[in-house]
N, C-alpha and C positions, 0 to 999 in steps of 0.2 A: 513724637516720632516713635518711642516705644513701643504709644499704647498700638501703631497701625503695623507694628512689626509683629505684636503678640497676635492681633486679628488674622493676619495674614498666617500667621502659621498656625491657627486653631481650625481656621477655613482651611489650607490644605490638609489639616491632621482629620478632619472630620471628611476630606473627598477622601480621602485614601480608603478610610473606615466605610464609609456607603457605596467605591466600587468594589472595595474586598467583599463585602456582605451580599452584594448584587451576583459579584461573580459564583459565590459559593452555590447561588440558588442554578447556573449552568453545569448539566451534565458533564463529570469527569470523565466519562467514556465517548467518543467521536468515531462514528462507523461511517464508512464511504463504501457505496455499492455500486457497481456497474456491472451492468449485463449484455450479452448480445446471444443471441441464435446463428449458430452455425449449419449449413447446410448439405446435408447429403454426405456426412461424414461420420463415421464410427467413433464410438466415445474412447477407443481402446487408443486411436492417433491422438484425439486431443491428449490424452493421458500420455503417451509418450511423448510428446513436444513438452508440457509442464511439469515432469516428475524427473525431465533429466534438464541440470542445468545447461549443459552444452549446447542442447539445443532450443534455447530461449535466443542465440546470437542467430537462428530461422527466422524470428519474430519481433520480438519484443526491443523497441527502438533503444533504448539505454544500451544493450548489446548486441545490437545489431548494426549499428552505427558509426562504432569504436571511438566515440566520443566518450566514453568511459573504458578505464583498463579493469579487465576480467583477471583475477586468479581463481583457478580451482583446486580445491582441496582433492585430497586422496580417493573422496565418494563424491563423483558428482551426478551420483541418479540413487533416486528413492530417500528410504528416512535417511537423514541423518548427512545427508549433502550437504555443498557448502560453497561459497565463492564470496569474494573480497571484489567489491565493486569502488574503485578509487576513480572518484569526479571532482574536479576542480580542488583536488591537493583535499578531502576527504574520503577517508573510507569508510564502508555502507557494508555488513558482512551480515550477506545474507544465508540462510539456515532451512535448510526444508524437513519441520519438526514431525510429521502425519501423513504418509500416502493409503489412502485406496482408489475403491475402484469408483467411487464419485466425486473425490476431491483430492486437493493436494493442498496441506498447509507448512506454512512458512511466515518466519520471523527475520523482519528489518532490523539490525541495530547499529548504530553509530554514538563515538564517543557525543556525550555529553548532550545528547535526545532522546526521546520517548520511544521507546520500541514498537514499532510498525506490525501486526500478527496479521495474516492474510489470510485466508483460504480461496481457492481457485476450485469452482463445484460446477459439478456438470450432471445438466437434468434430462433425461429424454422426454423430446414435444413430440414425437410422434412417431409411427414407424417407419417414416421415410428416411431414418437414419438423423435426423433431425434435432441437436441438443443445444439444450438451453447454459451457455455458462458464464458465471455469474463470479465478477472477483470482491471482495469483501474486504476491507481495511479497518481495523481497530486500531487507535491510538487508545492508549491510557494516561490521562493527562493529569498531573499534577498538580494542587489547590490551587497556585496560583494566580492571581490574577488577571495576568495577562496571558498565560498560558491557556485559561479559559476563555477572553475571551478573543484568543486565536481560534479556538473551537469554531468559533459560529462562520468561519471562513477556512475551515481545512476543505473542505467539498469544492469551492470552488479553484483551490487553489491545487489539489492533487488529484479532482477527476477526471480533469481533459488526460492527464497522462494513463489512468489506468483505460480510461475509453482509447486511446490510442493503441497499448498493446494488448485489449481485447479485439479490434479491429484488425491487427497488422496479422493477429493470430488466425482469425475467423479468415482472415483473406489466404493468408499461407497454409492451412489444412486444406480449404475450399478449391486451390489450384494444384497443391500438390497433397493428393490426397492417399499415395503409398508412398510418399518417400520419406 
């Protein structure tokens, strides 16, 4: 009985060791990109829809919704804005660390996960007023094992949501395109 108790734990000591060694060989970086073309709108509106958090509750379903509670901090438009995003009894405090005039970056963080870095960039396709933009997600993810290989399923699991509020956005500049 012994000898099939030491087997038993030399086989699981040796799986642990070949999926730690496996995982190490996956990327500790995880980038998710979505993009859309918005039409016939000036990059200066997109830029004010995402550079002031207030008016992300025009657009973006998380706060537009009011399925999550919004606080805002003291600056909520350009660097250094800020809002406490509380969903299902966690807070999610998000930071917009970088404005210009082609993009707008910002940091996700919540206790006890991996910080979310964003940027929101906008390209012009043409002169019809025409721009391309494109949201970006960086996780930094941890040796881990399992952490890594959550990797190879962050894409599916957080891009239906950023293609969502690149849509709700592209739809909300597109119909109201001075307000």
């Amino acid at each position: 009985m012994l000898r099939f108790i030491k087997a038993f734990l030399f086989g699981i000591t040796g799986l642990f060791i070949i999926i730690t060694l496996l995982s190490l060989l996956i990327s500790g970086n995880v980038k998710v990109s979505r993009a859309t073309v918005v039409n016939n709108v000036p990059v200066e509106r997109l830029y004010q829809q995402t550079s002031n958090l207030k008016n992300w509750q025009n657009w973006h379903p998380m706060f537009k919704t009011g399925i999550a509670s919004l606080h805002f901090g003291e600056v909520s438009a350009g660097k250094n804005a800020a809002c406490d995003i509380v969903y299902n009894g966690k807070t999610t405090h998000l930071t917009i660390t970088n404005v210009d005039s082609a993009s707008i970056t910002f940091v996700l963080q919540s206790q006890g996960e991996n910080d979310i870095h964003n940027i929101i960039s906008f390209t012009p396709v043409s002169a019809a007023n025409d721009i391309r933009v494109e949201w970006q997600a960086l996780t930094k993810l941890h040796w881990y094992p399992w952490e890594k290989f959550y990797a190879i399923f962050i894409d599916k699991l957080t891009g239906p949501g950023y293609d969502a509020a690149l849509n709700a956005l592209k739809d909300f500049v597109e119909r109201n395109p001075s307000k």
